[in-house]
C-alpha positions, 0 to 999 in steps of 0.5 A: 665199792662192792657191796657184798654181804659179809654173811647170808641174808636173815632167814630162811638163808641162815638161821642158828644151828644150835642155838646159831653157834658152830663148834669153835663158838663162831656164828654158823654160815647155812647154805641154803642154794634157793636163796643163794643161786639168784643172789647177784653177787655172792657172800665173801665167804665164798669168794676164793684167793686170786691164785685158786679161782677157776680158769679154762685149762686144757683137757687132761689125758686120762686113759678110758679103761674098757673091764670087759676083758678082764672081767670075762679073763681075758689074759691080753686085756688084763695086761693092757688095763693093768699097763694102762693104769700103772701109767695113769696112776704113776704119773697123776691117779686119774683114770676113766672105767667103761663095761663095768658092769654097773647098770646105767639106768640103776646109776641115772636113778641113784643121781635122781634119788640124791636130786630129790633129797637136795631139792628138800627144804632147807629146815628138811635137810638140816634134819640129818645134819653132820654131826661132829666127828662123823661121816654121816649126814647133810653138810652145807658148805662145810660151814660148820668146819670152815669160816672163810673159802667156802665150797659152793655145794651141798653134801650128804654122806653116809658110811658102810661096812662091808660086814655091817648092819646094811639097813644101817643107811635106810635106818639113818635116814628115817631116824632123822627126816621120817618114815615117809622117807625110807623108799630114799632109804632103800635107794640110798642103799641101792645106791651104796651097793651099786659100787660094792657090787657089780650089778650084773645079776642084781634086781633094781628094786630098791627092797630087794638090795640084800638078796642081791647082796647075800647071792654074791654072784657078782664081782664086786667093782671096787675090789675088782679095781683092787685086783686090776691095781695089784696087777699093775704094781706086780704085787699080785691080783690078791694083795690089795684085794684081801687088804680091803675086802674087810674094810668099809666105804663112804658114799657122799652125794654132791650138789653143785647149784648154780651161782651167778659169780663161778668164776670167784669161787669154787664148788669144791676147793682143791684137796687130795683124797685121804681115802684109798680109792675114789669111784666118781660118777658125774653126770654130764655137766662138766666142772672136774679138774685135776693139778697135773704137769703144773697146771690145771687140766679138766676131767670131762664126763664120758657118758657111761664111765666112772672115774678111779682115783688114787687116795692118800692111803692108796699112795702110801701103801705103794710108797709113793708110787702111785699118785694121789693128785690134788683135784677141785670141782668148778661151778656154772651160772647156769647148770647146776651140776651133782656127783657120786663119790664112792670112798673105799676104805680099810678096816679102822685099824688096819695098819697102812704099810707098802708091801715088801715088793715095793720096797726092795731095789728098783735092778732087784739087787739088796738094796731097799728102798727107804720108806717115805710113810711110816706105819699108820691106820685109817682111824688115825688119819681120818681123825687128823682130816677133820679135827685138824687140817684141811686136805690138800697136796701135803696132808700125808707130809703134815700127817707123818710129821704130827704123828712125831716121824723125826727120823729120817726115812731110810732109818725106817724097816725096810722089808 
């Protein structure tokens, strides 16, 4: 008979999180990865379903887009990137980016910096734990949402606004661990302003970040995919661009620790984005993977890329077009494995409608396109996320439904 724990072993593997009770009244589970990585079998909490547990999948075909044609603008490479990406995007939302401009030493010592802070004690993290409804701070496990399948990871997130206070992140994290952490404060901006901004011409020196920022010679990386996928859908390098210019991000940290049962559960459960735009960097420990043409397909690490994928704001903004494909992360018994996932985001309350070209006749002719998403902001949609459903394949569907969409599609406006 196996003999597995129902929950973590008594302290320092769980202890009460005020006063031990989780939102919905239940005894909190807290992952703690120095007790857990050497445990010989782990909690059933996070043994997942039959159907969902890992297996080795064939690799998928994901373009490696090389930016330096378009950022230099070169018109030949602008028009193969974009072909490249409209393929990719159509048909799963993944693809990799090469040559964009983002310092790779800056990028190993991001992955560095968030290693120190997951390498804390566990009472230190807990300090800067998420609180509810927000998307800043320490996650273990997502225990404090979740009860059963649970991620064997550890997060932290912060937010930013592209107008905003930008030592907001510096301010949180010495808020909540201590002033003898704000040079991890600095770097986590660092961090953050690596994606916002294409670090050509910055300085490395985690202090200087808003000089760097306040000289805006660089292009900035997200908003420069933007263009590249307005390009690709012919709605113009402009559209999508101004659409998110105002907007905001989320970066979230990840780490995978090692578990000596992988193939039971899972480091991140397949789920779809219901941000815009992912920018993913991993390191070189192998565990992406993606569901496409029915199966699950690895993603592998290539040394100096990041991968692009498409979110469910981003699919609803093309009507469907483009692609925002469920994806998991696998865990080893060895290696522990850790990520930076950089979402874009629009502005809160900006309303999420695809544009007139995408909803007009495929030969050109009168005809419209119904509309498969009604009218929608980013602050609703997050809201449904994580107050009321667990992402996955059908999150904008369910999302729609909720939001009382009873009419059929093509009653909807079409432009």
């Amino acid at each position: 008979m196996d003999s597995r724990p129902t929950s973590l072993p008594p302290s320092p593997a769980t202890f009460d999180l005020d006063e031990g009770k989780s939102h919905s009244g239940n005894i909190v589970v807290v992952f703690d990865p120095s007790v857990l990585q050497k445990q010989p079998k782990i909690p059933e909490a996070f043994i997942w379903p039959r159907c969902e547990r890992p297996h080795r999948p064939e690799e998928l075909e994901v373009p490696v887009v090389d930016l330096k044609g378009f950022l230099e603008g070169d018109a030949a490479s602008t028009s193969r990137t974009a072909a490249a990406i409209r393929g990719a995007c159509a048909s799963h939302g993944f693809f990799q980016v090469m040559n964009h401009k983002v310092d790779a030493a800056a990028l190993h010592d991001a992955l560095r910096v968030a290693e120190e802070f997951f390498e804390l004690p566990l009472s230190t993290k807990l300090r800067a734990r998420r609180r509810p409804g927000s998307t800043w701070g320490y996650v273990g496990a997502h225990a404090d949402r979740f009860a059963s399948m649970l991620p064997w990871k550890e997060t932290l997130s912060f937010a930013y606004d592209y107008s905003g206070n930008r030592d907001g992140v510096v301010d949180y994290i010495t808020s909540k661990l201590g002033e003898e952490f704000r040079p991890m404060g600095y770097h986590a901006r660092y961090l953050t302003a690596l994606l916002i901004v294409s670090t050509e011409s910055c300085m490395t020196t985690c202090d200087r970040v808003e000089t760097c920022m306040q000289e805006g010679a660089p292009k900035e990386l997200s908003l420069s995919i933007m263009e590249l996928l307005g390009i690709s859908l012919g709605v113009g390098r402009d559209y999508y661009r101004e659409f998110f210019e105002d907007g905001s991000s989320i970066m979230r940290c990840n780490n995978y620790p090692p578990c000596q049962e992988p193939e039971l559960t899972l480091g991140t459960g397949p789920h779809s984005d219901p941000t815009a735009l992912t920018i993913l960097l991993q390191d070189q420990v192998a565990g992406l993977q993606v569901f496409a043409e029915g199966n699950w397909r690895s993603v592998s690490p290539i040394a100096g890329a990041l991968v692009i994928n498409i979110g469910d704001i981003f699919m609803a903004l093309t009507n469907g077009r483009y692609k925002s494909c469920l994806h998991r992360a696998l865990v080893n018994r060895d290696r522990k494995r850790r990520s930076l996932a950089f979402f874009v985001c629009p502005q809160a309350d900006k309303v999420v409608r695809p544009a007139k070209e995408l909803l007009v006749g495929h030969d050109g002719g009168g005809g419209g396109v119904p509309r498969n998403y009604p009218d929608f902001t980013w602050a609703e949609l997050l809201e449904f996320t994580q107050s009321y459903y667990r992402t996955d394949a059908s999150t904008l569907q369910n999302f729609t439904h909720r939001m009382g969409m009873n009419k059929d599609a093509s009653q909807m406006e079409v432009f």
